[in-house]
KOLFI-394139 format. One record per residue (C-alpha): residue in three letters; x, y, z. Coordinates in pm, whole numbers, padded with zeros to 5 digits, always signed. Example, Ala and Ser with C-alpha at 12.3 -4.5 7.8 and 13.67 -1.06 7.14 Angstrom:
<atoms>
ALA+01230-00450+00780SER+01367-00106+00714
</atoms>
This chain:
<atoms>
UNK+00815+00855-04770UNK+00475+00935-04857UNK+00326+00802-04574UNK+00526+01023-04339UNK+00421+01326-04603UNK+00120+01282-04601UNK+00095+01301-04207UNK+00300+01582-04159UNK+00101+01787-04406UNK-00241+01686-04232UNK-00050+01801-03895UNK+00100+02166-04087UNK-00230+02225-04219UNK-00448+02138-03927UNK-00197+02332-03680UNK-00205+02637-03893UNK-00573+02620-03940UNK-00635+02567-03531UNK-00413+02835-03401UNK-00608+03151-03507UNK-00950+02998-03396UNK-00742+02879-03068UNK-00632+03206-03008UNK-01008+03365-03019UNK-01113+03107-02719UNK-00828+03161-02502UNK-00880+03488-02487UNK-01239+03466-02459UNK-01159+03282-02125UNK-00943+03467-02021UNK-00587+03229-02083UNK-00361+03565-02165UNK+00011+03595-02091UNK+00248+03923-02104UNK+00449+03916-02393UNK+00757+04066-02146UNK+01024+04175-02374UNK+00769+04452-02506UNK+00753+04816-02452UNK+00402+04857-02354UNK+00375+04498-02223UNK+00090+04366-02416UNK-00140+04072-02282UNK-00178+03782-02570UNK-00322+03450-02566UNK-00131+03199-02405UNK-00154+02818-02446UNK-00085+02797-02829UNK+00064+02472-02788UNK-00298+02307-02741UNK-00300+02387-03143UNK+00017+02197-03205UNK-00085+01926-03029UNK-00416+01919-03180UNK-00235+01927-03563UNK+00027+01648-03410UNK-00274+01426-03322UNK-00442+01476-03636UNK-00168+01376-03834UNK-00045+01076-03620UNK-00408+00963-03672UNK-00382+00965-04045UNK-00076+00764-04016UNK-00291+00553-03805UNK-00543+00493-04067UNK-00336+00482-04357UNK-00130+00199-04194UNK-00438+00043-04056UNK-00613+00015-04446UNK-00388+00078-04700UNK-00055-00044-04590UNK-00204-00345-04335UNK+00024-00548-04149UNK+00198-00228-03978UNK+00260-00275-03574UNK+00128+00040-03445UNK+00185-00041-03100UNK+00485+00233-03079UNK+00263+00479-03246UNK-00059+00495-03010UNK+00178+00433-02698UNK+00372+00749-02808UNK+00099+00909-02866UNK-00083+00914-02551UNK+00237+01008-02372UNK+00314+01354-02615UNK-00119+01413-02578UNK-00085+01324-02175UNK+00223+01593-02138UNK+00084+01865-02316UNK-00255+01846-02118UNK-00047+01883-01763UNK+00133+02208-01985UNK-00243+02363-02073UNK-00323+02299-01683UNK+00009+02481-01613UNK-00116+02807-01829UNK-00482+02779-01717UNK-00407+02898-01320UNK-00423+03276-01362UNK-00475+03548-01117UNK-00667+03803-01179UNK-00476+04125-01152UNK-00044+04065-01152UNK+00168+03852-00918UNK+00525+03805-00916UNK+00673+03458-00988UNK+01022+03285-00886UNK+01170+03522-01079UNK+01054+03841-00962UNK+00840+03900-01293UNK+00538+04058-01324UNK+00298+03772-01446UNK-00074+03728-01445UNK-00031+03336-01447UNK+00070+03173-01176UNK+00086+02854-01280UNK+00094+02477-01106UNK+00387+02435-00873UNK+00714+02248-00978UNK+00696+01938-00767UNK+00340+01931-00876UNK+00481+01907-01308UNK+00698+01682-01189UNK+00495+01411-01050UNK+00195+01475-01315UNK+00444+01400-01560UNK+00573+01092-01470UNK+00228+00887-01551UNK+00265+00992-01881UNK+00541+00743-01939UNK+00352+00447-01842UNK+00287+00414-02206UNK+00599+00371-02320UNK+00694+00179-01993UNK+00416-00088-02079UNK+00537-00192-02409UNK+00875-00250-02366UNK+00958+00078-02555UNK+01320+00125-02680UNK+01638-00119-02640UNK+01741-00204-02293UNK+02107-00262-02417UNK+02302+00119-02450UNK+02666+00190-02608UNK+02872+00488-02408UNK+03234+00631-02522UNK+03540+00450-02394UNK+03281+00219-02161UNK+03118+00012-02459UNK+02803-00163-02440UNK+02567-00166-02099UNK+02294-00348-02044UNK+02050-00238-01843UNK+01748-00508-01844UNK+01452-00384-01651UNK+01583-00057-01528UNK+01574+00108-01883UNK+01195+00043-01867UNK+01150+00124-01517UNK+01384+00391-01420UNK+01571+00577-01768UNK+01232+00593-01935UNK+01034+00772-01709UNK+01352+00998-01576UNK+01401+01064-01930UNK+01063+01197-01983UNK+01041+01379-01676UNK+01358+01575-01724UNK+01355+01628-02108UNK+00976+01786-02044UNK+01083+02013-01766UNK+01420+02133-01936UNK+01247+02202-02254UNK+00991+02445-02034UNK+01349+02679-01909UNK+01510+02804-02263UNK+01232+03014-02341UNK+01046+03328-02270UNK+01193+03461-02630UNK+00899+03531-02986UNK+00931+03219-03163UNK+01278+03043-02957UNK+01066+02749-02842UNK+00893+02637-03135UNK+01210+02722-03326UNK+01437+02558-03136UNK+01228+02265-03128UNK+01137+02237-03498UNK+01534+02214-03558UNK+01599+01942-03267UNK+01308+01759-03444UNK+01457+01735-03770UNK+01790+01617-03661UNK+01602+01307-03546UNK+01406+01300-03808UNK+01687+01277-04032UNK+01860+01028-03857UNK+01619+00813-03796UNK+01519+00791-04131UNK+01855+00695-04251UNK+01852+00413-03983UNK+01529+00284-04067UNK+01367+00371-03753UNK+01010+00466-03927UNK+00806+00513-03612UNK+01052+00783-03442UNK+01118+00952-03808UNK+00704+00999-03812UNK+00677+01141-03490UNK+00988+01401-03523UNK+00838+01509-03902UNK+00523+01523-03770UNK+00641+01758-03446UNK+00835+01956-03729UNK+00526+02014-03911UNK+00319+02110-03625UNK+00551+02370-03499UNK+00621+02537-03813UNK+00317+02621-03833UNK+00264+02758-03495UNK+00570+02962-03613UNK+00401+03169-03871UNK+00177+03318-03572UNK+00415+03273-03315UNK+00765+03507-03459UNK+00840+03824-03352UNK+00597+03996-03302UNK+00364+03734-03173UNK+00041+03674-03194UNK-00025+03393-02981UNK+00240+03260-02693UNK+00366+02915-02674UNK+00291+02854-02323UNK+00398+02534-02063UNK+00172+02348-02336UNK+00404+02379-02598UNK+00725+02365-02455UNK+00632+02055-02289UNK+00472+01916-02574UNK+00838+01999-02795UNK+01014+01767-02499UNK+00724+01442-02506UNK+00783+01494-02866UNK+01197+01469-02882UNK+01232+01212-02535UNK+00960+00941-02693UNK+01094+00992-03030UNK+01469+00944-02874UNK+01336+00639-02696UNK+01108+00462-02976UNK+01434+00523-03242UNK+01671+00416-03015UNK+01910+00727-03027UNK+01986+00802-02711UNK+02373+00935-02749UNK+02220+01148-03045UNK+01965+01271-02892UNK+02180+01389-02546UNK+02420+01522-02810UNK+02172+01781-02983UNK+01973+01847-02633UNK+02311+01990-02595UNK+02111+02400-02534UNK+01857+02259-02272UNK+02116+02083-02084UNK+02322+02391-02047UNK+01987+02598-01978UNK+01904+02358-01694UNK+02219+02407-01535UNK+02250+02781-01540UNK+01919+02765-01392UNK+01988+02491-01117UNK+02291+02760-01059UNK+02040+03028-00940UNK+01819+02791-00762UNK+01594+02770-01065UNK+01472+03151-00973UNK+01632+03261-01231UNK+01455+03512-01575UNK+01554+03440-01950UNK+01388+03732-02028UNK+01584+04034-02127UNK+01530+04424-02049UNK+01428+04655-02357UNK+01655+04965-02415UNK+01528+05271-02548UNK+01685+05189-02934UNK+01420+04865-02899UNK+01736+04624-02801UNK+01754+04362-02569UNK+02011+04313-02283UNK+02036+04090-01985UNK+01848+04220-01681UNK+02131+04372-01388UNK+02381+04257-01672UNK+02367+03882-01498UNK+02404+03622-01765UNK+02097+03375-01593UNK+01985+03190-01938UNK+02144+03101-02318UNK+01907+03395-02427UNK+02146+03654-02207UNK+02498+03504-02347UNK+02261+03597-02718UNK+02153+03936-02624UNK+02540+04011-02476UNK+02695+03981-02837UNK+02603+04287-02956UNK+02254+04530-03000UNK+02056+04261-03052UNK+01622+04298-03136UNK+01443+04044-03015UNK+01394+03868-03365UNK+01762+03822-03362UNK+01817+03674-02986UNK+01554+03423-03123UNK+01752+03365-03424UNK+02083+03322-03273UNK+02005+03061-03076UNK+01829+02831-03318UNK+02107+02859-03554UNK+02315+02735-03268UNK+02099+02453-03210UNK+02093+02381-03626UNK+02468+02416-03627UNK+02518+02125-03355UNK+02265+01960-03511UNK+02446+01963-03844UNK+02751+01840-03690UNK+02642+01572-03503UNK+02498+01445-03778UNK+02862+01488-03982UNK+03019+01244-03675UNK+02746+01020-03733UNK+02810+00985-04077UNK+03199+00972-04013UNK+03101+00706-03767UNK+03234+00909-03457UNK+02898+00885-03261
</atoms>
């Protein structure tokens, strides 16, 4: 255990260290976003993700040398390999936030945004180098169990075809449920530590180190990143929180678990693909400082939150991340009760 610890504290301490100083430069150049479910609409730095990923690097890297000359004899092929995929996604993320306009434009949406932002098709291809990686080394077993079909095996398309579809559509699902003070790095955090668990009572050391690690990292972007925020999260970030679940999915081997607790992003990405992915998950502020869904359309999870009641926007964030730790927790009961 101590040699995950000691990485995830690196990561927690560099992360929480990184994000004030990160949040200085981006707005010295200008990388600001409107935090939108405010009164007066305030502009914030934008991009805090770069900081996670930073503190995620850091502490893979003391894994790296700990393994390399204390432990010895530790294959760290899965490590580096998943480590230049999460680094590769999160750069196409902070080129994402970087394309600003200088006075306000409108997105897909109709929101009033400053950043415009790279095109869809163009995430979409960007991403899919970023699995060459994982491609190259073979990572994660070709052979896959399903309910009432059994075992498939499916040789050199798990490689060639699942991996880097995996990647690209965990990344881009992770970047819809969100527009909500701390819901992306919370929801994340909690989907990390599911696999972290797991994999750590299967053995699977590599994919437990990179979900504790991710964990780490994003609680500590927390602290700056709750209501009210500070800094915002960003396409870095919430792609970052996707490379981070999809290569520690694929390096553990935990596929069914890990489609099981993606459970929120899956049902995000289809409300959206409902509305022609145009659709806002940002809510309207009343006078009493509560959020509802805009025209009283349910487009996003964060409107079926804000319609239970007179919600703040501290709450819609919390709602939805005890969701996700409440599937979470029972997945993990099947799993024990050898359901899953």
């Amino acid at each position: 255990m101590l040699e995950i610890l000691l990485p995830a504290a690196v990561a927690f301490a560099t992360t929480f260290w990184l994000t004030p100083k990160m949040m200085g430069y981006l707005s010295a150049i200008g990388v600001l976003g409107i935090d939108q479910n405010k009164k007066n609409k305030p502009r914030i730095p934008t991009s805090g993700g770069i900081a996670v990923a930073f503190g995620l690097f850091c502490g893979l890297l003391t894994y790296i040398a700990v393994a390399t000359f204390v432990l010895g004899q530790v294959n760290l092929t899965l490590i580096l390999a998943s480590t230049i995929a999460i680094e590769t996604i999160t750069v196409i993320g902070f080129l994402d936030d970087i394309v600003v306009e200088r006075s306000k434009t409108r997105d897909t949406s109709g929101t009033l945004e400053y950043r415009r932002g790279l095109r869809q098709w163009q995430k979409a291809i960007m991403v899919l180098p970023a699995a060459i990686p994982l491609m190259a080394i073979n990572a994660g077993h070709t052979t896959m169990i399903f309910p009432f079909i059994g075992s498939v095996e499916f040789g050199l398309l798990y490689p060639l075809l699942l991996v880097p579809l995996g990647v690209l559509c965990v990344s881009n699902a992770t970047n819809m449920l969100a527009g909500v003070n701390g819901l992306e790095s919370g929801l994340g955090a909690v989907a990390l530590a599911g696999l972290a668990v797991l994999a750590l009572a299967l053995g699977r050391t590599e994919a437990a180190l990179i979900a504790v690690v991710g964990v780490s990292a994003l609680l500590a972007f927390l602290y700056y990143n709750w209501y009210p925020a500070r800094v915002l999260p960003g396409d870095s970030l919430t792609y970052l929180v996707g490379s981070v679940f999809v290569t520690a999915v694929i390096v553990g081997n935990i596929e069914k678990f890990g489609i099981l607790i993606f459970a929120p992003w899956i049902v995000e990405a289809l409300i959206k693909a409902r509305h022609g992915f145009r659709a806002t998950s940002l809510g309207q502020l009343t006078r009493q400082g509560y959020l509802k869904p805009k025209n009283n359309r349910i487009e996003s999870l964060t409107h079926v939150a804000m319609s239970l009641g007179n919600l703040r926007e501290r709450c819609v964030a919390a709602v939805l991340i005890a969701v996700e730790a409440a599937i979470v927790a029972a997945t993990l009961g099947l799993w024990a009760l050898h359901v899953i």
